[in-house]
C-alpha positions in Angstrom: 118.6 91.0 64.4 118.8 88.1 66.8 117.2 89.0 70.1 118.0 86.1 71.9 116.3 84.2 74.9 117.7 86.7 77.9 116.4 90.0 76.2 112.9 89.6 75.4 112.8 88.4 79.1 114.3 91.2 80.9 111.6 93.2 78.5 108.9 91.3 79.8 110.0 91.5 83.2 109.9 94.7 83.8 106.2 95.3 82.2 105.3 92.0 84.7 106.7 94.3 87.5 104.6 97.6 86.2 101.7 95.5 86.5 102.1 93.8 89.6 102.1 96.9 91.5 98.5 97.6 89.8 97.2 94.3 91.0 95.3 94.1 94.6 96.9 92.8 97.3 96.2 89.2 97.9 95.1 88.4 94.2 98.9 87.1 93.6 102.2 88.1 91.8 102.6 86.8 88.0 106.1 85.4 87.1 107.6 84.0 84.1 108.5 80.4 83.7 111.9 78.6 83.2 113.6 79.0 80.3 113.1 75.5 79.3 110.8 73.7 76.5 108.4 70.7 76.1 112.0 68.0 75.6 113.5 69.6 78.8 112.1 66.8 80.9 115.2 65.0 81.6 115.0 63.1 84.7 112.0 61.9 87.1 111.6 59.7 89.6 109.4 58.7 92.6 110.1 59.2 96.3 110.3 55.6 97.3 109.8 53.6 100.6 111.4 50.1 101.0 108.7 47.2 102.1 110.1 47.1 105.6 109.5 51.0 106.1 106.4 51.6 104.8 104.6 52.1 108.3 106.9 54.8 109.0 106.5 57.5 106.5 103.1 58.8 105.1 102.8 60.6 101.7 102.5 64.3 103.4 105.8 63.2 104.8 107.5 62.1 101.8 106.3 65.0 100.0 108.2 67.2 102.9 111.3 65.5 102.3 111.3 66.2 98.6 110.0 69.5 98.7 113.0 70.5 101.9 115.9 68.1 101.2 115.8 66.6 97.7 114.5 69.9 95.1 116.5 72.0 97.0 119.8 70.4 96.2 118.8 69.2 92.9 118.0 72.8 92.0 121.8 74.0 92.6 122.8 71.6 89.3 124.3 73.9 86.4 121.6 73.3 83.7 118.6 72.7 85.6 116.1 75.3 85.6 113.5 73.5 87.5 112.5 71.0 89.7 108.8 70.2 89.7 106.9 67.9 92.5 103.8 66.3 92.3 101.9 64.3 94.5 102.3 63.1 98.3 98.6 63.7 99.8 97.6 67.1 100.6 100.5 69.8 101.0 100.6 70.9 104.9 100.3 74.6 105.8 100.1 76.1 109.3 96.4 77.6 109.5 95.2 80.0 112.2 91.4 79.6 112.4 89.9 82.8 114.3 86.8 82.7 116.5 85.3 86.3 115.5 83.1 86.0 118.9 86.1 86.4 120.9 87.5 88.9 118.1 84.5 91.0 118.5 84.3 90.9 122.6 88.3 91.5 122.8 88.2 94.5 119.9 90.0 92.7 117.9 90.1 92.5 113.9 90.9 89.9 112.0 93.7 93.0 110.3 95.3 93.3 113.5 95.6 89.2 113.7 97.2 89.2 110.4 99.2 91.8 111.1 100.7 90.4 114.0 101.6 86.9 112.3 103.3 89.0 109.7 105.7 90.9 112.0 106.6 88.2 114.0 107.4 85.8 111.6 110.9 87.5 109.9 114.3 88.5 110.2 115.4 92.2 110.3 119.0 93.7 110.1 120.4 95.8 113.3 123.6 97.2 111.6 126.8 96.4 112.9 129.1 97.1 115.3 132.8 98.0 114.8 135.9 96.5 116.8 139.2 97.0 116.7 139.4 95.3 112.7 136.2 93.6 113.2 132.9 94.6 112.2 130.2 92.5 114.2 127.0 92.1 112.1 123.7 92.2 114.0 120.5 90.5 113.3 116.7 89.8 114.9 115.4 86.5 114.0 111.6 86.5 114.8 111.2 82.9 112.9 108.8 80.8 114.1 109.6 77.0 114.4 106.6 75.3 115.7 102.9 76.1 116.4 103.4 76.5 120.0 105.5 79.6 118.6 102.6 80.9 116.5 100.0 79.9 119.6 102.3 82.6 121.6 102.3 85.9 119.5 101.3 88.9 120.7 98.2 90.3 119.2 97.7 92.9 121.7 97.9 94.6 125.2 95.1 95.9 127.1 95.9 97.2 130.2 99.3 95.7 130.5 97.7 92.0 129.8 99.1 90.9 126.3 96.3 89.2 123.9 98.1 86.2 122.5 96.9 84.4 118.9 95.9 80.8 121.5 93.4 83.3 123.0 91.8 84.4 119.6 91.8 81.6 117.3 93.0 77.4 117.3 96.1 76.7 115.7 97.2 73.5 113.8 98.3 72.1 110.6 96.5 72.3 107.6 96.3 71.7 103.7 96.5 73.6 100.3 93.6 73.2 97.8 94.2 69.8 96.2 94.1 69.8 91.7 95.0 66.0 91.8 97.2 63.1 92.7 100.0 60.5 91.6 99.8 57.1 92.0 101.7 54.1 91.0 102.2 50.4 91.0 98.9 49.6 92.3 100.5 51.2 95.7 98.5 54.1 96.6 99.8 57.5 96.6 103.3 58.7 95.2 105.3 61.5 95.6 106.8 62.3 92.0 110.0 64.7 91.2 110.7 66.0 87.4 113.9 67.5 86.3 113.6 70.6 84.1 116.9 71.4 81.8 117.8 74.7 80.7 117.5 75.6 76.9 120.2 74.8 74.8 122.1 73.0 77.8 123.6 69.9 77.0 121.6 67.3 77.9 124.3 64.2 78.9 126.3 66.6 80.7 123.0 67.6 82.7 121.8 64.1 83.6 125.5 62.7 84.4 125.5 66.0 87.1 121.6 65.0 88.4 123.0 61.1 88.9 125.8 62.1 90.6 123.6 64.8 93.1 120.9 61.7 93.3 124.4 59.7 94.9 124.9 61.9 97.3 121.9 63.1 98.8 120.7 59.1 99.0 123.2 59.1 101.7 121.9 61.8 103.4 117.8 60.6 102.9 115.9 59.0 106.2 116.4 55.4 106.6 114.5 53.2 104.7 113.7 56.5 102.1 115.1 56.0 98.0 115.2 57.5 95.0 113.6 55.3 92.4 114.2 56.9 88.8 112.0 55.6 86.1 112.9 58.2 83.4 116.2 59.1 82.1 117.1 60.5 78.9 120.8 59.7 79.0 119.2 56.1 77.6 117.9 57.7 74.7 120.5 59.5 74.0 122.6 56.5 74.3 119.9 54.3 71.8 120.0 57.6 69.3 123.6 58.4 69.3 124.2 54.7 68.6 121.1 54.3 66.2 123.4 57.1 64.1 126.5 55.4 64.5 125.0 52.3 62.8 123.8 53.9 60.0 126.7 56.1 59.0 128.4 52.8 59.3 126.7 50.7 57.0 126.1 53.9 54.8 130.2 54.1 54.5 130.4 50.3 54.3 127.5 50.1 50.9 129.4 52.7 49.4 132.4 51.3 49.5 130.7 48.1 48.4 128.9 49.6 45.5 132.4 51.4 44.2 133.3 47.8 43.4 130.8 47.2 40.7 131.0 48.3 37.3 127.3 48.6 36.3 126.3 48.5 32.1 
């Protein structure tokens, strides 16, 4: 019986789910990875700067542009299943550091602080509202955009006074735990994309797709910001597929040549 690739996932899916809800809050959520295998690595390249530019844009903000502008679009190609990024300094995070002193003199917890963040930073459906042949769909957005909009949530409100986060705790930008680095051309730090494939897909039609993406959102990257590919398997498949051709070739050629001898 042939199980496939789909069905064995879906199986082990829905033990992952079983367990997740037996795992603490905070400890994380385990996932599967792409359906992909070691030769799925079709496609990387490095987030480049041009000489004239180079003041301009730091690693942490090349990093940005791949992670918001580039992997998102390159992730809507039929037949990639991934798009991995390394590199570009330390990755920025918004970080709320709380000053318990005030926590404690207020009657504050550091639960109620985290609470807050978490309810004001989503969006939440209303319903709708019929009208004549319309329907008119409602919606709260409660995203935040900046840190002066974090600074300003309500924590709490004692005595009619509300108890914003700015009163509790400093807010600024931070960084996630760094495992390591890219580098390249003797140039300091890099910011490095790799394009997974999906198993099975067919590789030339992949690439041709990811070139053709890479066209377009060039035109769309800040000025003076490239993509500067440096591996693409399209020119191995190109060296194989003719490395074939030449030996079938000169296989049909010595037979033909070899017919024309009599040997005793």
């Amino acid at each position: 019986m042939l199980w496939g690739t789909f069905l064995p996932r879906q199986l082990i899916a829905e033990k992952i789910k079983s367990a997740s809800e037996k795992i603490p809050e905070g400890f994380g959520t385990p996932e599967m990875g792409p359906i992909t295998t070691g030769l799925g690595e079709i496609y990387q390249y490095i987030l480049d700067v041009e000489p004239e530019f180079k003041n301009r844009y730091s690693a942490e903000d090349l990093r940005t542009i791949q992670d918001w502008v580039v992997k998102r679009q390159l992730s809507g190609i039929p037949g990639v299943v991934e798009v991995n990024t390394w590199g570009g300094g330390f990755l920025k995070q918004y970080e709320v550091a709380i000053d318990t002193e005030k926590l404690n003199a207020m009657a504050i917890s550091a639960r109620d602080v985290f609470t807050a963040l978490e309810m004001n930073n989503s969006v939440s459906g209303g319903g709708y509202i019929e009208k004549v042949n319309q329907a008119f769909f409602i919606r709260g957005e409660g995203l935040v955009s900046s840190l002066e909009d974090i600074r300003n949530i309500v924590v709490k409100n004692t005595d009619g006074l509300p108890i914003y986060i700015k009163d509790v705790a400093k807010v600024g930008f931070g960084s996630a735990t760094r495992f390591g680095a890219i580098t390249g051309n003797g140039e300091g730090e890099k910011v490095l994309g790799q394009v997974m494939m999906l198993k099975d897909a067919n590789s030339k039609k992949v690439i041709e797709a990811v070139k053709e993406r890479v066209a377009e959102i060039s035109k769309s990257l800040p000025e003076g910001v490239y993509i500067n590919a440096f591996l693409d398997r399209s020119e191995l498949i190109a060296k194989t597929t003719f490395t074939v051709t030449e030996n079938l070739v000169l296989g049909v050629f010595n037979c033909h040549f070899c017919g024309g001898f009599t040997f005793r």
